[in-house]
N, C-alpha and C positions, 0 to 999 in steps of 0.2 A: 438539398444541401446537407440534410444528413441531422442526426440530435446532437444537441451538446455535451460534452463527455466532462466529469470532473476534472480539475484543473491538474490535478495531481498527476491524471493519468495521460495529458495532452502533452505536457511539456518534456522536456528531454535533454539529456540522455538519462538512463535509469538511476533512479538514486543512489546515493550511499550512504546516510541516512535509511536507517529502519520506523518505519511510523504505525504498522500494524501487527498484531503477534503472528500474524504466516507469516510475515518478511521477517521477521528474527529468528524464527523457527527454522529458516532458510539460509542464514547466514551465519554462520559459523562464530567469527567473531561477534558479534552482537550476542549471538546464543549462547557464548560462556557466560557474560556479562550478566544475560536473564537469569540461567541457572544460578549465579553467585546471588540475586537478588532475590531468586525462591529460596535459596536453602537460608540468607536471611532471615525471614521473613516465618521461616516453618514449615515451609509449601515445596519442596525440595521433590518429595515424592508422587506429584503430579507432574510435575513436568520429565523427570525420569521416568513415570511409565509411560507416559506420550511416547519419548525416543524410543524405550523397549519396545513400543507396541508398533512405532513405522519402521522399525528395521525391523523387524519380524513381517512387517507387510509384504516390504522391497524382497526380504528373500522369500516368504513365501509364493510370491508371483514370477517369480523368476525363476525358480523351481520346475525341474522337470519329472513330469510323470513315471516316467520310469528308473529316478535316480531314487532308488527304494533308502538308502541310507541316508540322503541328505533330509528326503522326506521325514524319515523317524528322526530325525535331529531336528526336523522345524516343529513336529506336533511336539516331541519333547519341551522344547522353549514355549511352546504355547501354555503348557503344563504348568511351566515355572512362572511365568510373567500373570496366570493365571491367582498361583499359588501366594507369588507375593504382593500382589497389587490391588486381586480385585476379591480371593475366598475370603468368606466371611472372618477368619482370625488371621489374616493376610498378617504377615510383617510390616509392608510400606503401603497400608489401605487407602484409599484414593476416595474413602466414602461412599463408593458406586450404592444404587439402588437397587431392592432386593428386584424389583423389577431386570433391569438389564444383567445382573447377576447371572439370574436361571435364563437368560437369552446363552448370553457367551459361554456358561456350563455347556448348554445343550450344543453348540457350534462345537465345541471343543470334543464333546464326547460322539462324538459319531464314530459309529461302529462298523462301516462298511469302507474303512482305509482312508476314505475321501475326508480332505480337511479346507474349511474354509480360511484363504489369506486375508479378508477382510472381518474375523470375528472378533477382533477387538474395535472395529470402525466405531459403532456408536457409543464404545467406553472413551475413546479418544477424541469425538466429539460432546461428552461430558465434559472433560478436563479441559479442553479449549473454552470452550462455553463458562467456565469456572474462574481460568487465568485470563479471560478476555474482560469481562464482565467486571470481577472483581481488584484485580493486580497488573492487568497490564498499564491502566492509566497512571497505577502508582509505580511504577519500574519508570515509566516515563519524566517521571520530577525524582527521579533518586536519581544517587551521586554514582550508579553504575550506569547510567542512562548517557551521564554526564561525561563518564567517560568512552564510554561508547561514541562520544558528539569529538569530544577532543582526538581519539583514535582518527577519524575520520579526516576531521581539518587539520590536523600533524601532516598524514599520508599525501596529499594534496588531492584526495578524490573526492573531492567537495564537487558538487554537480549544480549548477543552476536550478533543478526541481530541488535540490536540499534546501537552499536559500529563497528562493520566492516559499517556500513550505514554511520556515524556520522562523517566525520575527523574527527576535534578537540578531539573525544570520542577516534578513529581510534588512531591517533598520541599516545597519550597518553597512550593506551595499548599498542601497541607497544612499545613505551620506559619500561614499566614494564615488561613487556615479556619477555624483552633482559635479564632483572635482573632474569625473573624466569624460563629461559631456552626454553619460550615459544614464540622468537621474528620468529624464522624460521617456525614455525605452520602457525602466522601470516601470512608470505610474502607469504608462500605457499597459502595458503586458496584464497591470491589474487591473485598471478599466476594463478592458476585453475580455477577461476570464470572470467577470463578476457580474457584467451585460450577458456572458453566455448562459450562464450558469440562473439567473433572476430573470429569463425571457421568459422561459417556459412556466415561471408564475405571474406572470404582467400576463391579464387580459387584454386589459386594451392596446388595442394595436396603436391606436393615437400614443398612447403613455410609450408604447415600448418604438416607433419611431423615434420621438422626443428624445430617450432613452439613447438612441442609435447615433441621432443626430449631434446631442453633446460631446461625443468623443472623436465624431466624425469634425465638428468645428472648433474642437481645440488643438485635433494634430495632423488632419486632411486637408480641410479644405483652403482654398485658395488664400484668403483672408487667416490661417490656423493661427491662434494664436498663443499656440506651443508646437509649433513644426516640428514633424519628423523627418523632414526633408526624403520621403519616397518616392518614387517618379511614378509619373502620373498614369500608368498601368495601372500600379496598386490603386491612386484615389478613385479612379472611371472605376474598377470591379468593387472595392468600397462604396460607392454610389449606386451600382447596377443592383446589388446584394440588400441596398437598404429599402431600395424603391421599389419594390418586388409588385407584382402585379396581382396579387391577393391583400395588400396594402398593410403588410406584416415585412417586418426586415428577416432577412435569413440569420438563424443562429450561427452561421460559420460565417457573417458580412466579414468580421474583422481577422479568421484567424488564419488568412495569406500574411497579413501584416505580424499580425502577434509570431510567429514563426520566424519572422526575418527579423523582427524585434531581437527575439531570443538568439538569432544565429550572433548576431550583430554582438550583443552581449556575451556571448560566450569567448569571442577574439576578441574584445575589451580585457576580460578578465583573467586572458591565458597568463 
């Protein structure tokens, strides 16, 4: 049946909503937002060498071997982004180690024409490492974070993974749900992603039946006493999924249902 995959990355469609610093680093409007919250904060010149240093990637690999002037235009910028970011009396210093220092010097200084596109790679997994670690939880409770949430829910591209992600979004639909017959879709979709996700640390197989069977007797079975009113396709492969014949339920028993749950939800919410 397969393992169970974070919830995050099961439901759909893609968010719009940013939650990790690759997805803001990838989204343009979020990524004004972070930079307006490094320069801030002080930290302005890590996250500027980052972009000098992937657009120096994208065109270094894109680069053709025999286009001799483009080429002396990329080692050039390598020179610069060198000059100001990472040499030792750098202008906009990013604090790099004397270690990875003399790495990217020696990348840079190669003397037989040949230049690597990836020599700034592990100076820009420094600085991710740096704004992940330390500032991206804090961009996340600031009022640029804030407005990056309101940009979003203004636009109308609010997605269902924003909102099952989101409390405060989460709470909120829920309470509207209940008004539009859609609050038990809801609890279910969380049942199901929270049994997927806590199988794989239940030993006991008795416990995580049990486990299977509570959600299975509150909105499957014949007697549910919070129906989802599914046809009984879904509850027989619910049942076939739970009762497996190594006497463990399958981690995917519930997510035909969760799926339709969310379809179901999303035409509620149009």
């Amino acid at each position: 049946m397969g393992k169970p995959q974070p919830s995050a990355q099961r439901i759909f469609p893609k968010s719009a909503l940013v939650y990790t610093l690759t997805e803001t680093l990838h989204d343009a409007a979020a990524l004004a937002y972070f930079i307006q919250f490094m320069e801030g904060i002080g930290q302005l010149n890590l996250i500027k060498f980052w972009l000098h240093a992937e657009s120096f990637r994208c065109s270094a690999l894109a680069a053709k071997k025999n286009d001799g002037a483009l080429i002396a235009m990329i080692k050039n910028d390598a020179v610069r982004i060198y000059s100001k970011y990472i040499a030792e009396d750098a202008s906009c210093s990013i604090n790099i180690t004397d270690h990875l220092r003399k790495i990217i010097q020696k990348r840079i200084n190669v003397k037989n024409g040949f230049f690597d596109p990836c020599c700034f790679s592990e100076a820009q997994s420094f600085v991710l490492n740096i704004m992940e670690s330390r500032y991206f939880k804090e961009f996340e409770n600031s009022i640029y974070y804030a407005k990056h949430r309101i940009d979003v829910i203004s636009s109308g591209a609010l997605t269902m993974q924003d909102i099952m992600l989101c409390q405060p979004l989460l709470c909120a639909f829920v309470e509207y749900m209940e008004n539009e017959d859609g609050g038990k879709l809801v609890e279910f979709i969380i049942s199901a992603e929270s049994f997927a996700e806590q199988l794989p640390l239940t030993q006991s197989d008795e416990q995580a039946i049990e486990d299977a069977m509570i959600i299975y007797n509150r909105y499957f079975s014949m007697q549910a006493t919070e129906p989802l009113k599914f046809d009984a396709k879904t509850r027989i492969q619910i049942e076939s999924d739970i009762c497996l014949g190594n006497g463990r339920p399958a981690p995917s028993c519930f997510e035909t249902a969760r799926l339709m749950a969310l379809h179901i939800l999303e035409q509620i919410s149009e």
